[in-house]
C-alpha positions as CSV (number, residue, x, y, z in Angstrom):
1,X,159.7,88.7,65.6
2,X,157.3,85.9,65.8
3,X,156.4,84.9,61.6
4,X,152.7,85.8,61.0
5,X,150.0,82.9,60.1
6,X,149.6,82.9,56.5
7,X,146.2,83.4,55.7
8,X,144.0,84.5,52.2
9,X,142.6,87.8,51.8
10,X,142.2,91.4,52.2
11,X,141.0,90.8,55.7
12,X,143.5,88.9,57.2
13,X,146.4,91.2,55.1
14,X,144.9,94.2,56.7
15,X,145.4,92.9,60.3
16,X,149.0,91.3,59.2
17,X,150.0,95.1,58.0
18,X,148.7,96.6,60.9
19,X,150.6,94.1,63.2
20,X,154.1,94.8,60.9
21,X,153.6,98.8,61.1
22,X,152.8,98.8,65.1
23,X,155.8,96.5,65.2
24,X,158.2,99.4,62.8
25,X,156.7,103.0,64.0
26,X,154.3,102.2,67.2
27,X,150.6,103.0,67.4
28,X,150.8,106.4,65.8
29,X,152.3,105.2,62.5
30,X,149.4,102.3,62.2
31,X,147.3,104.8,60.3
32,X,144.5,103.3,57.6
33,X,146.5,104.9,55.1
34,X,150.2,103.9,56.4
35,X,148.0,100.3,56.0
36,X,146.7,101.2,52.3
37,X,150.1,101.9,51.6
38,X,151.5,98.9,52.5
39,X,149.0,96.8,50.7
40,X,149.4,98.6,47.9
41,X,145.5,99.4,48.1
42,X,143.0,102.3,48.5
43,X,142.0,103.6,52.0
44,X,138.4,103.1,51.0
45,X,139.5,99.3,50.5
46,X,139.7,99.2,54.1
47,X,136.8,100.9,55.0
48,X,134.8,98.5,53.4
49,X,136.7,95.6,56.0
50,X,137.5,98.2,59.6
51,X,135.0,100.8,60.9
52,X,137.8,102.4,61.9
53,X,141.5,102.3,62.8
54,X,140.3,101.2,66.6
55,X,138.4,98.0,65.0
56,X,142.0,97.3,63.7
57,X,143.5,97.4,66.8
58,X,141.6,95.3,68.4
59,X,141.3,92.4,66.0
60,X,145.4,92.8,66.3
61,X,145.0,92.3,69.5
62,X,142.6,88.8,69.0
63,X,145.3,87.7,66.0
64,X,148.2,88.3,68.6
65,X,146.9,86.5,71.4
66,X,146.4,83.5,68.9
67,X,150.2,83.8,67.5
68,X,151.4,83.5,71.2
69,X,148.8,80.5,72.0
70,X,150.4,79.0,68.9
71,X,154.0,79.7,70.1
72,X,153.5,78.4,73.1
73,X,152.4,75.0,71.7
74,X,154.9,74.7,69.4
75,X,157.1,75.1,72.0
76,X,156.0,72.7,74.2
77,X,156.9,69.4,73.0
78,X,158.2,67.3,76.2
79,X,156.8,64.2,76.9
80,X,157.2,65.5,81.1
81,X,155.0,67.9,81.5
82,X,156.7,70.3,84.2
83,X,159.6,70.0,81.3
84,X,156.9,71.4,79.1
85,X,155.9,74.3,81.4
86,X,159.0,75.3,81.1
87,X,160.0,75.4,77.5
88,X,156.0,76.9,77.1
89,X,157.3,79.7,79.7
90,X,160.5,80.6,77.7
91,X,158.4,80.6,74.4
92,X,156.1,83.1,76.6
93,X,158.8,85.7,77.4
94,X,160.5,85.2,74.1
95,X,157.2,86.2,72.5
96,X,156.9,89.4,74.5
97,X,160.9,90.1,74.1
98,X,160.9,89.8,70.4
99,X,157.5,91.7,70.1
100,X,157.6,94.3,72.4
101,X,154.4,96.4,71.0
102,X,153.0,93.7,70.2
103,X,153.2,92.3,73.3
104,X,152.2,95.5,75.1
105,X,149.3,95.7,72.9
106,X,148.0,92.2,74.3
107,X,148.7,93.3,78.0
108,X,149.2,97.0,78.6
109,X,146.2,98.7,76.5
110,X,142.9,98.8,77.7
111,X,141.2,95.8,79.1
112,X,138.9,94.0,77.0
113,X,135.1,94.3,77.6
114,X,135.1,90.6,78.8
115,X,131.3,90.9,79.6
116,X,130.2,91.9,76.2
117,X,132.9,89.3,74.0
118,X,131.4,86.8,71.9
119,X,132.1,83.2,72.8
120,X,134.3,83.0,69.9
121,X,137.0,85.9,70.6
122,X,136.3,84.7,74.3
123,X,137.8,81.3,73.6
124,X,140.9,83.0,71.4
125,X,141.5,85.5,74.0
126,X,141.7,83.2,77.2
127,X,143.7,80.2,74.7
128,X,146.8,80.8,76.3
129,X,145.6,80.1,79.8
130,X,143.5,77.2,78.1
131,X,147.1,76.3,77.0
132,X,148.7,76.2,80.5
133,X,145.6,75.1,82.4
134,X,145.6,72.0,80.1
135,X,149.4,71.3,80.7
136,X,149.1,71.6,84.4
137,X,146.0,69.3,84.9
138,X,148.3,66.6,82.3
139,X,151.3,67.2,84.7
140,X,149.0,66.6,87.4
141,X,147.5,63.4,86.1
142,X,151.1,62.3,85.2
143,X,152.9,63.2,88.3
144,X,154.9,65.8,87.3
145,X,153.1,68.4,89.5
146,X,151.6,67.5,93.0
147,X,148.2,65.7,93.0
148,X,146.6,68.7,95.1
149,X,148.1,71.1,92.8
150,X,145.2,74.0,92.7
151,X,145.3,74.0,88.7
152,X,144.0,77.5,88.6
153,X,145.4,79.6,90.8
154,X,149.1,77.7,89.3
155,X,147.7,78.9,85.9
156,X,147.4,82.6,87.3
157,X,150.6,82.4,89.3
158,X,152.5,81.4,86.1
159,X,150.6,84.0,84.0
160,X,151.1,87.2,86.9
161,X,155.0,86.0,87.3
162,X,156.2,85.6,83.7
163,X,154.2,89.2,83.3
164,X,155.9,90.4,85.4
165,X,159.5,89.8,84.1
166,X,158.3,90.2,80.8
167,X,157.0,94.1,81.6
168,X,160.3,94.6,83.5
169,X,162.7,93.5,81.1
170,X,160.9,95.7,78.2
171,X,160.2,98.5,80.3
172,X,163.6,98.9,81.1
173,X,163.3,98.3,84.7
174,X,165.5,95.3,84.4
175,X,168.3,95.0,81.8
176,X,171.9,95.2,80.7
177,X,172.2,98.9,81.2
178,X,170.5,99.8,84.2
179,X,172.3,101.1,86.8
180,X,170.8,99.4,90.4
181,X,169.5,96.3,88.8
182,X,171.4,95.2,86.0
183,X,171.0,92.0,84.1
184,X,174.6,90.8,82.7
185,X,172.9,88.1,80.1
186,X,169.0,88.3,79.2
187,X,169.1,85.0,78.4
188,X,170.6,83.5,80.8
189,X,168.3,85.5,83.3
190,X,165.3,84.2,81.9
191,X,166.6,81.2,81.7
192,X,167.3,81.0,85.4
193,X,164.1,82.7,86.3
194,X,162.1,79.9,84.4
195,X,164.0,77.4,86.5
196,X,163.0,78.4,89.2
197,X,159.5,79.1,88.3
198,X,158.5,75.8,87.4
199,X,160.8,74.2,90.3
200,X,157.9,75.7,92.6
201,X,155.5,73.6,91.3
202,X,157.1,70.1,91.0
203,X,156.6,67.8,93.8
């Protein structure tokens, strides 16, 4: 599981606990008082932070978009940036692998009201596109991805396509035990199907 950002106070160790019980018993054991438990604190505590246990979901969801932003940066450290695409795209579907309600959580639940979101959560909610837009208009500029690359609609191909794997593999719809389409080595699946992902866009 991806390490949580260390930050100061009751706020922040609410949204942490709430993250660690999804992660343990799913949605229905993230209750304000599994989360009072775990902090060793009173449920009014929490009150005074979270409306409710749906305010806490959904700043979960704004913290977990911003661990995978920062995984994907860590992650992508080569100088070439179609190189970097492709380590950034492994850290992608390693986050969703090792954080599978997390993950889900991010993806799966309910859209987002984009129209009514603050600049603010707007910005932390699209950084990982930021991420990869950034990456492929540097690869551009450097030569790694063709000079009439369309920037965006790469962005959204990359996006919809390692989705896609990522909701199969943790869905069950692709793995080591299924019986039509199974997958010998996760790793070296992903692997492969990164490869060839960012082998589309080079020149």
């Amino acid at each position: 599981m991806v390490r949580l950002p260390t930050k100061a106070g009751l706020h922040d160790g609410i949204i942490r606990a709430g993250i660690q019980l999804g992660a343990e018993l799913g949605e229905e054991g993230l209750t304000m008082r599994a989360i009072a438990a775990r902090l060793g604190i009173s449920v009014t505590n929490i009150y005074q932070h979270y409306e409710n246990k749906a305010a806490i979901v959904r700043e979960v969801r704004f913290h977990g978009v911003a661990m995978l932003n920062a995984a994907l940066i860590e992650a992508g450290v080569d100088d070439d940036r179609a190189v970097r695409l492709q380590q950034m795209s492994q850290a992608y579907l390693g986050f969703a692998l090792s954080n599978p309600w997390l993950y889900r959580q991010l993806f799966d639940a309910e859209e987002l009201d984009w129209h009514a979101m603050p600049e603010d959560e707007r910005a932390i909610a699209l950084s990982p596109i930021e991420t990869t837009r950034e990456n492929f208009a540097e690869g551009v500029a450097q030569g790694s991805f063709p000079a009439d690359l369309d920037v965006s609609q790469a962005v959204l191909l990359t996006w919809a396509s390692l989705h896609g794997v990522a909701s199969l593999l943790l869905g069950g719809r692709l793995g080591c035990g299924h019986p039509e389409f199974p997958v010998p080595d996760v790793d070296t699946f992903v692997g492969a199907f990164v490869s060839n992902l960012v082998a589309g866009f080079r020149p």
